[in-house]
C-alpha positions, 0 to 999 in steps of 0.5 A: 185755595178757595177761601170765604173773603175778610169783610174789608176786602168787599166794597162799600156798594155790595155792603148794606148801609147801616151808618143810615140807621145811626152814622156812628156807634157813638149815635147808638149809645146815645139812643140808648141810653135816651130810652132807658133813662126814660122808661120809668116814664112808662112804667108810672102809668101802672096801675091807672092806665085805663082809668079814662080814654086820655090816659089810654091813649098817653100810654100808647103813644108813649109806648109807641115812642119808646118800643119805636126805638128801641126796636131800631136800636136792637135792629143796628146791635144785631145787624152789626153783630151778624156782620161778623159774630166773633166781634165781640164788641158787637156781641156786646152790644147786641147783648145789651139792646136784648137786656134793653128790650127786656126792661122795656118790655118789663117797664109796660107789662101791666099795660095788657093785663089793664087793659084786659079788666075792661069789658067790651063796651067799656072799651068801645066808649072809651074809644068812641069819645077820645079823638086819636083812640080809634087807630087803636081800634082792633089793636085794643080789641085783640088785646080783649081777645086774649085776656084768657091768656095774659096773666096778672101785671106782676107775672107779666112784669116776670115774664117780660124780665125774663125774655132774654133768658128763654130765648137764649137757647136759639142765641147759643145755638147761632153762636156756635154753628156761626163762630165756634163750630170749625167744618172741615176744609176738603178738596175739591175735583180740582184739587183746590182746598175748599172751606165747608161753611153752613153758607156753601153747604148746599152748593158743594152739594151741587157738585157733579162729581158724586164722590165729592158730594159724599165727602161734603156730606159726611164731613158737614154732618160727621162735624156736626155729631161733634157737637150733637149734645151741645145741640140736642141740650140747646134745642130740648131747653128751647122746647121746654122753654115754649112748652112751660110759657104756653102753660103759664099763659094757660095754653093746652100745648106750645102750637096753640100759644104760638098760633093763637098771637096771628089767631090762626087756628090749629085746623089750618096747621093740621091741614097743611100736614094732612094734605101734603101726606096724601100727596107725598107721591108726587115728592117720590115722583121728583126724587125717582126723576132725580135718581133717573137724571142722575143715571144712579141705582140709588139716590143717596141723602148727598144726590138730593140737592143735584139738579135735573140737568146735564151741567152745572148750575149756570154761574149767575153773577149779582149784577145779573141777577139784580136785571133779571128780578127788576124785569120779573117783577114789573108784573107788580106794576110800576111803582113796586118796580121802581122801588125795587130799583131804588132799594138795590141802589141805595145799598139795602143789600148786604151781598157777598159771604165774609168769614164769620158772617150770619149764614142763610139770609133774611130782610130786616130793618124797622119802621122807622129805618130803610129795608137791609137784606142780608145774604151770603151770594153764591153766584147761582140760580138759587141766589138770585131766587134769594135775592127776590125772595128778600126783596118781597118782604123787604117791599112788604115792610116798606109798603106797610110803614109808609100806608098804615100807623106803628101800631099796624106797622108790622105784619104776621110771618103767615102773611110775609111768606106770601110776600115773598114767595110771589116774587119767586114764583113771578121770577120764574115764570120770567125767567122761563118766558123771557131766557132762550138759552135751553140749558137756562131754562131747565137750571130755572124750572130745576130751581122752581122744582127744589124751592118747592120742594124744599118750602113746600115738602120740606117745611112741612116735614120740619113742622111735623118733626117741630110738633112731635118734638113739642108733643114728646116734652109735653107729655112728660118725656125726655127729648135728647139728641137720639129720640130727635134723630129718632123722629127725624130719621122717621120722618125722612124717609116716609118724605123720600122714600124712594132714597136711601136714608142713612143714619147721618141725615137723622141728624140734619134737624141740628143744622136747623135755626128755625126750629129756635122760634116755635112753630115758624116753619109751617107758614113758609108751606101755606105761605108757598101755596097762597102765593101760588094761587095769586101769582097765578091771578096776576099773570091771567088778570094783571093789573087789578089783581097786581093793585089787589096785591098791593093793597094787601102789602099795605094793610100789615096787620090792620086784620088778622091774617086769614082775613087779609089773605081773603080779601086778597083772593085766597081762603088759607082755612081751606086744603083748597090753595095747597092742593092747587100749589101741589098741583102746579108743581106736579104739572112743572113735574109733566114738564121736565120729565119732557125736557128730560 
């Protein structure tokens, strides 16, 4: 029987190496209970924080401080917890950081509305007689930038104490597809009992046997009507919750709150949409290929994550997959690849799938900690694509903490899907240049088609469905579970209209996490076709665009983030890089409709 392993049966090396953040539980209670005994420290600066750029500068060094560690100690509570989210202790402990997090928050709300009295030149002396306060230079002025919308010290205060609770929505949602929700066993053209699990979905749905393909497929999404209110009632209170914060902060709509943080304007959303609409031809070219390859009369809903090749997907082991990365990603010069090396060495990566383990994957960490990359490994292409994909945002934050102060230690999700999706983009042409095998190489060009398909195309449509969902609530009417079938279903099949659309995949938007954090997706389509454009630079020019590359990796969030990706070689104001990503993707079309 094929079953998902107990995390004790996995050894240490294939384990992320969180005893480096705190070597026991014992440590982390300890941190925690440093900080909340002296956030009152915080908190007696209200009301006097900028009255003298001394003061000013004390409050953001003791926030700086504080917020330092309470960020890692939430980071270490929820790592844990995704180790394995039926444990309740760390269910618990989780909990108890996000209630932390909340206080501290809560403690320094006044800090942005004090600042917020002052007036530009108020500011810029301040700044221009204390030593120490120029770091703090386009922190403070963002800050100005958004006082329309940051409301007085006391409602701050409220909103802040109330954080846990409007994100609990996304944490509900998690809860129950990651712990609750039981997905059928089926069995497979072998006749083994094979666990359907939101990790092994989409591989059983690679399967060359269609027939079983088919009952994955209706036995995933005829659980998931199971629990379709359950999901519906979490997703509409989520949107609520985005749409009546965005009022409180004197916003039109929940899309202009969400963009105006990064101070991206909502043109460039619009130009996202807008583009990939008038190039949808090229995403029905790809599925009637599919429906070609596959010999089928018609491409079902269960066909759509087939490859274009006449086996099935190479088996592609973790330690293999590790070589090929490390090579493709000396493009990125010596010293990124070296970091590479050591990262993996040092047990950044938590590797295998384990029962009641966090699906999907993702790079986390702090400023103060080592990168950890958590992924649920298959054996694949597509995993290894993953792995690459996490090792760039993981390199993103460790180039950052070590080059720019805390105050500019993070960066924007519109910057790091660039970083990621570069070394996906540089993987592929690795694999293509370096791997003899034919058959490889058409399971490689198949992934770079489907990872395109699915961050570029696939992005933009949630993004649309995101934004429709956003609009009905904002204008008054109800969002259940039907009219989100309802806009879904629309929207799938204008994207694949060569396909046919059945009523279960209507219901694909509740399998969706993202859609629990407000107009996130988007950035994975712009993040796609930056990447496009520079990594395309760094295989023509090499090494000057590679120490371009790595300059922007370096800034954070020292600029906002059109202004970083400019300097880097790439204007995302424009329709300019989408068109050009979709248009390397029509010429990777060219290329296996030859092979095929």
């Amino acid at each position: 029987m094929s079953s998902v392993p107990e995390r004790s049966e996995i050894d240490a090396e294939y384990k992320w190496d969180l005893e480096s953040i705190y070597a026991t539980d014992d440590e982390w209670e300890a941190a925690y209970e440093s900080v909340e005994e002296r956030l009152d420290e915080l908190s007696a600066y209200e009301g006097r924080a900028t009255e003298d750029g001394e003061t000013l500068l004390e409050v953001l060094e003791l926030r700086e401080e504080l917020f330092r560690q309470v960020e890692t100690i939430a980071s270490y509570a929820r790592m844990r917890k995704h180790e394995n989210t039926a444990d309740q202790q760390y269910q618990a402990l989780s909990s108890r950081a996000s209630t932390l997090a909340s206080e501290a928050n809560s403690a320094g709300s006044y800090f942005e509305p004090e600042v917020q009295t002052l007036d530009r030149d108020e500011l810029d002396e301040m700044i221009a007689t204390t030593d120490g306060l120029e770091t703090y230079d386009h922190y403070l002025h963002d800050v100005l930038r958004q006082a329309e919308h940051t409301r007085s010290a006391e409602v701050e205060n409220v909103l802040a104490e109330l954080g846990e609770v409007t994100g609990a929505s996304g944490e509900i949602y998690n809860m129950l597809m990651n712990s609750d929700v039981e997905f059928p066993t089926v069995e497979d053209p072998d006749g083994e009992a094979v666990e359907i699990t939101t990790n092994n979905l989409t591989t059983l749905l690679k399967d060359p046997d269609r027939e079983f393909r088919r009952t994955v497929y209706e036995g995933f999404f005829d659980t998931i009507e199971d629990v379709h209110n359950t999901i519906g009632t979490a997703y509409k209170n989520s949107v609520k919750a985005d749409v009546r914060l965005a009022r409180i902060r004197n916003y039109d709509t929940a899309r202009e709150a969400a963009m105006d943080g990064p101070n991206i304007p909502v043109e460039v959303y619009d130009n996202l949409v807008d583009t990939v609409h008038d190039n949808l031809d090229k995403l029905h070219r790809h599925a009637e290929l599919k429906r070609e390859s596959l010999g089928v009369d018609d491409l079902r809903m269960w066909d759509l994550y087939m490859p274009m090749t006449e086996t099935e997907t190479p088996d592609v082991e973790y330690e293999e997959a590790r070589e090929h990365v490390v090579e493709a990603l000396g493009a990125l010069g010596d010293d990124y690849q070296r970091r590479v090396e050591e990262g993996l060495d040092s047990r950044w990566v938590d590797v295998y799938e384990t029962q009641n383990k966090r699906s999907g994957a993702y790079s986390g960490g702090t400023y103060d900690t080592q990168p950890f990359i958590l992924l649920n490994w298959q054996d694949d292409i597509s995993s290894m694509f993953t792995l690459a994909h996490e090792l760039g945002h993981s390199l993103h934050s460790q180039l950052t903490s070590e080059n720019q102060p805390y105050v500019y230690g993070d960066y924007e999700i519109f910057v790091a899907e660039v970083a990621s999706t570069v070394n996906e983009s540089l993987l592929t042409h690795h694999l293509l240049d370096a791997v003899d095998d034919p058959t490889f190489r058409r399971h490689v060009l198949n992934e770079y088609l489907e990872r395109f398909r699915s961050t570029l195309y696939r992005q933009t449509m949630f993004a649309e469905f995101e934004h429709r969902t956003h609009e009905l609530v904002e204008d008054g009417e109800a969002l259940t579970p039907g009219k989100a079938d309802e806009i879904y279903g629309d929207l799938k099949a204008e994207f694949y209209e060569p396909a046919v659309v059945d009523d279960r995949i209507a219901r694909e938007w509740a399998r969706i996490p993202h859609f629990y954090r407000a107009y996130y997706v988007y950035q994975y389509s712009t993040g796609i076709s930056a990447a496009v454009a520079l990594a395309e630079d760094i295989r023509e020019e090499g090494e000057p665009a590679a120490e371009r590359y790595r300059e922007f990796l370096q800034s954070g969030s020292t600029e906002y983030p059109l202004d970083l990706l400019r300097t880097a070689g790439v204007d995302m104001s424009s329709p300019e890089p989408i068109q050009r990503a979709l248009d390397a993707y029509d010429d990777h079309l060219d290329e296996m409709e030859s092979l095929l």
